[in-house]
N, C-alpha and C positions, 0 to 999 in steps of 0.2 A: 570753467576748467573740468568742472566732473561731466557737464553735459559732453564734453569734445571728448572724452575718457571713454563715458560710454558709447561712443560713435565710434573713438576707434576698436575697442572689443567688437560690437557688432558687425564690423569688418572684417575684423582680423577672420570673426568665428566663420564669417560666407566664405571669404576665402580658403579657410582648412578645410570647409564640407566642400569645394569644388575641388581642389586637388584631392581629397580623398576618393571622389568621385569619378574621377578621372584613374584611377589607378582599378578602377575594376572594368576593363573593356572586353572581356570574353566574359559568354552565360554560356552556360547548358542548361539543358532542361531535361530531370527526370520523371517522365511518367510511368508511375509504379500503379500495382492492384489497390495502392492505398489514397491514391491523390496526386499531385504533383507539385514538380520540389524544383525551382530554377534556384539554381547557385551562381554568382559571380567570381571569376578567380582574378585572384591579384595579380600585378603585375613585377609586385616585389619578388616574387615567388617563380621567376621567367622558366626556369627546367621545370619546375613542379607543373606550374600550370600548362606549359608544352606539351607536354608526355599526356596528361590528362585530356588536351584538347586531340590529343594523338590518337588515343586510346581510344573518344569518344567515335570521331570521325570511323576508326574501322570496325565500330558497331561490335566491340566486344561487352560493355555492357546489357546491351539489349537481349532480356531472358535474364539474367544474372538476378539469383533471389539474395535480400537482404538477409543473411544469414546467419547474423551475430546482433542481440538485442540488449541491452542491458537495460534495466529503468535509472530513468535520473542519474545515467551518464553520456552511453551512444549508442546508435545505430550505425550498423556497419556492412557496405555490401563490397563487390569486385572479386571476389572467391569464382573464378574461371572453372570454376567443377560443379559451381552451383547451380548451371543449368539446365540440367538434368538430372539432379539429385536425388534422390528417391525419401521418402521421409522418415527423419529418425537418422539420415545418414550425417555421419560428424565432416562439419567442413570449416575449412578456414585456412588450409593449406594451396590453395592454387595460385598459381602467379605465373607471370614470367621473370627467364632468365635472366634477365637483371637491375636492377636498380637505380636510383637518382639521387645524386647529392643532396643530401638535408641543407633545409634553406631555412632559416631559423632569422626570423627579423621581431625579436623582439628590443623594447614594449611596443613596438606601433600594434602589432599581429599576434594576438594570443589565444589560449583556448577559453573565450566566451561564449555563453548561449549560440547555436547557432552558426558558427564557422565548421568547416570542412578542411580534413588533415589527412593525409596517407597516412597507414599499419606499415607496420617495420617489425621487421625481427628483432629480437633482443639484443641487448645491452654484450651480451657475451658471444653473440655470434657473430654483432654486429657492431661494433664500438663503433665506428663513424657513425651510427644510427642514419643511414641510408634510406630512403623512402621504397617501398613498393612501389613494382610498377603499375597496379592495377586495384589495390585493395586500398579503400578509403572510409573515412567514419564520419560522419556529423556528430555535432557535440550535441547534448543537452545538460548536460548535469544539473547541480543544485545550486542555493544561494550560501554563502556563507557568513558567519559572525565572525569577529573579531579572533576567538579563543583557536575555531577553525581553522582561519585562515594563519594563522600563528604555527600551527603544527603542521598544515600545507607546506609552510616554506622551511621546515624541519625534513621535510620530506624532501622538497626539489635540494636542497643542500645537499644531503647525501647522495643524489641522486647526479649533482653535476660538481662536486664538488665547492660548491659554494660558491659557482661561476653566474648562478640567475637568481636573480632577485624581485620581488613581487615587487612594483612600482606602485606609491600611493593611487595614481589614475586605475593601475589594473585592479586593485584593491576593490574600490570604490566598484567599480563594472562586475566582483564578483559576489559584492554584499548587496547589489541592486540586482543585477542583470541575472548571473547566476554562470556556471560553468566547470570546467574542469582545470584548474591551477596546477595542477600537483603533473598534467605532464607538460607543462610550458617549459620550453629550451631542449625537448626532447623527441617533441614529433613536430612535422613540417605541416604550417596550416598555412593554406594557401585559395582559400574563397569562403564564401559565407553564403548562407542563404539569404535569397531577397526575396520569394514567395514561398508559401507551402509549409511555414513553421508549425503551423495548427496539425497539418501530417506528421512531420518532426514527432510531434509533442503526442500524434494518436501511435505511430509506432513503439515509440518506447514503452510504452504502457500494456502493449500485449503480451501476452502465457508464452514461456517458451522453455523449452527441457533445461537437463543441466547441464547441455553444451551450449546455451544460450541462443541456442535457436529458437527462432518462430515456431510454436505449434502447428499454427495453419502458415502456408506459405507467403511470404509479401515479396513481388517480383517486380523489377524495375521490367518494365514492360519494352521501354524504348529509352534510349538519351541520345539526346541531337543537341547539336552546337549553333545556340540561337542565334548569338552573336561575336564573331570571329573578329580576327587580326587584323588588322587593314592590312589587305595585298600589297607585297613588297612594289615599288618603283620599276618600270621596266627599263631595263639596260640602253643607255644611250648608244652613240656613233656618232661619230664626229665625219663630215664630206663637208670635201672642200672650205676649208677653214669653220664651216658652222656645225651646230650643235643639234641632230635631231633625232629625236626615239623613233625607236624601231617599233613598227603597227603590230 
């Protein structure tokens, strides 16, 4: 009996890593002045990830310096004025005119090590907490204990009214893995990195003023869409009683 137990665990666990595998079918890939970074987006996350594969496609990021640093929390670029920036200049203001429904799936999708979330305007400008259309962060943060993460969700309470709650699993991924809890249920994370953590991990660590900018510049060089959509079905026609697509 415990043999057949643990057979089916060992199943059940292939099966939840191929479906989970299967919900990241779009990459990009950025190459920065610092290395490069392929992200996977979700597919739970369908407008986030759209607009982003949108975005990428008409080569608005290309040039776009990373312009917002923290240590041991993110790195943040899409700032549309930062490519041409002159240095010393304060940015974090550019975008375009409008926004994307916040897509909020948690616990499966939260902010650990490592995922990738639109910037959003404030809570008072913005109550639906609406995503940008263009400015994004990757996560780093820290690891947390118990007493930490205790006051974390002191935090997210006031913060959504006591609508999110830290789940034992997310728990667990934030006292191992490490990350930023405190904005889960409030910004939309919608991919993760699969290569280039080790850049991740060198950008945050660099000097930057006290608008949290880069000292020396770090410039997404280029982002291209590695791996796309599959091509919608082409439109049928029906002649004379049968069914065939149009060339």
């Amino acid at each position: 009996m415990n043999k057949y137990f643990a057979f089916l665990v060992i199943v059940f666990c292939l099966a939840a890593n191929t479906v989970w595998s299967q919900t990241k079918n779009t990459e990009v890939l950025l190459e920065t002045t610092a290395g490069n970074i392929r992200i996977a987006l979700y597919d739970e996350t369908p407008q986030t990830r759209d607009n982003f594969l949108k975005i990428t496609k008409m080569g608005i990021y290309d040039s776009l310096l990373i312009h917002r640093v923290i240590k041991d929390f993110m790195i943040q670029s899409g700032d549309t004025n930062s490519k041409h920036a002159k240095p010393g200049q304060l940015l974090g203001t550019g975008d375009f005119d409008y926004t994307t429904e916040a897509e909020f799936r948690l616990p499966q999708i939260f902010h650990r090590r490592g995922v990738v979330a639109m910037a959003r305007e404030g809570d008072r400008e913005n109550p639906e907490r609406r995503s940008s259309a263009c400015q994004f962060y990757i996560v780093w943060g820290k690891i947390f204990n118990d007493m930490q993460i205790a006051k974390v969700q002191e935090r997210i309470d006031s913060a959504t009214q006591g609508t999110v709650k830290l789940t034992p699993e997310m728990i667990e991924v934030y006292k191992t893995v490490g990350g930023t809890p405190h904005l889960d249920g409030q910004y939309t994370v919608f991919g993760e990195v699969v290569e280039g953590m080790d850049v991740v991990e060198a950008i945050q660590k660099v000097e930057t003023d006290k608008n949290d900018r880069p000292l020396e510049d770090i410039r997404i060089l280029k982002a291209t869409v590695t791996k796309d959509l599959p091509a919608p079905p082409k439109p049928v026609r029906k002649t004379r009683g049968t069914t065939r697509r149009k060339p």
